[in-house]
N, C-alpha and C positions, 0 to 999 in steps of 0.2 A: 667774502664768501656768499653764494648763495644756494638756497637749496637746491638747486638745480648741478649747480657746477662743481658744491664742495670748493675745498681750500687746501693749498699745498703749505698750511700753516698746523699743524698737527695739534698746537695747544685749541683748538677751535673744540677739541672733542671732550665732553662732558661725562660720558660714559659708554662702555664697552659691555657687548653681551659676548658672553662664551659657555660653549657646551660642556657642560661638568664632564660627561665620556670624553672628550677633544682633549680636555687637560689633564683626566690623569691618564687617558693615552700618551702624552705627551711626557708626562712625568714619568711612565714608567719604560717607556721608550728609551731615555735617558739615563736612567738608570743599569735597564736590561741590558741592553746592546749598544751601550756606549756610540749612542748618536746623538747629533744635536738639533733636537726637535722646538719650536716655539710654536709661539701664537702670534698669528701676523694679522696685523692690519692694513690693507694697501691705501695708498691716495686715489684720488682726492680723501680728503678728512672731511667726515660731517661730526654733528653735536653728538650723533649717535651712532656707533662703530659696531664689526662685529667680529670679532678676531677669531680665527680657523687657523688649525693646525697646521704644520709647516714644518718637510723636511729641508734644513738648510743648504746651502752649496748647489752650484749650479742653476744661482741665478737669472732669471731673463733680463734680459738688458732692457726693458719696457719701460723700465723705472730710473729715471737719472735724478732730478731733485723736485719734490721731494722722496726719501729713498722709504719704502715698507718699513712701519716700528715692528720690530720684533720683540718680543715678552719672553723671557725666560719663564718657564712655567710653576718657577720655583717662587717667584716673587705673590703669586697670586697664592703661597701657602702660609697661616698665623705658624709662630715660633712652636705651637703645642702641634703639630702635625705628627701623624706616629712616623719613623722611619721607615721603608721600603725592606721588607725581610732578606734578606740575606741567605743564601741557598746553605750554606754553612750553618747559621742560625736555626734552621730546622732540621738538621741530620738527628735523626734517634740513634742511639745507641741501646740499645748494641745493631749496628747501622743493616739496613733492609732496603733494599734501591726502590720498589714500589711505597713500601710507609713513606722515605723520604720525598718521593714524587708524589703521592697524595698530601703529605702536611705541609710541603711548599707549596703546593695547588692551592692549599688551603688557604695558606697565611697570604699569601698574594689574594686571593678573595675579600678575604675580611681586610687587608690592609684598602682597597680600593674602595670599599664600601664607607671605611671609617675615614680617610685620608677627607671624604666628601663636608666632613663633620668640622674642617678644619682651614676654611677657605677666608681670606679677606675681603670687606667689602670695597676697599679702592687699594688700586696701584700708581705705582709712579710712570710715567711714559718714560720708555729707555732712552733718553735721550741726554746729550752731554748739555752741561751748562744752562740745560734750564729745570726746573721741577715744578711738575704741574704733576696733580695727582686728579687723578678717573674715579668714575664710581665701577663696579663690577656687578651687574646681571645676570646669573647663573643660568643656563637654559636644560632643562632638563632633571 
């Protein structure tokens, strides 16, 4: 590897920065509208990466070996993360379709704000058969 060229060798990378907005866009992406959003990295690899958000599918062919890591956005959350509310979870009763659209508004606000309270400082690179873990850089 050099700095110049980077490396089609992915464990080269030391640590990855990501935009706290990028990932719980991502998270909630995922959750909301049942897509599958990550955090990509493309090659070359350097020591220091910056992974951006990533709707999957309909790949470019640009990339043959080595292929983009992709990060599920879930992996960058500790075990205490609150979960994602639930549209259900917030119906008042005795039910009002505006209360329920403001205290879903709501809870989706606060879940995003607090989700932020509950990030790891390293991941594992998705990658089969080998494990090498990263440091994580929050940006924002």
């Amino acid at each position: 590897m050099t700095e110049t060229h980077g490396s089609a060798d992915p464990t080269v990378v030391r640590s990855i920065a990501v935009t706290t907005d990028d990932l719980v866009s991502a998270l909630e992406a995922n959750r909301r509208a049942n897509r599958h959003v990550v955090l990509r990295v493309t090659p070359p690899f350097y020591r220091r990466e910056r992974a951006r958000i990533h709707l999957t599918g309909g790949e470019a062919t640009d990339y043959t070996t080595p292929q983009p890591l992709h990060f599920d956005p879930e992996l960058f959350l500790e075990p205490t993360a609150p979960s994602y509310p639930e549209v259900d979870e917030t119906r008042p009763d005795p039910y009002e379709l505006e209360t329920h659209h403001e205290r879903h508004t709501n809870a989706v606000a606060e879940w995003r704000q607090s989700v932020r309270n509950h990030l790891r400082d390293g991941v594992v690179l998705p990658m089969r058969d080998v494990h090498h873990e990263v440091e994580v850089k929050y940006l924002g």
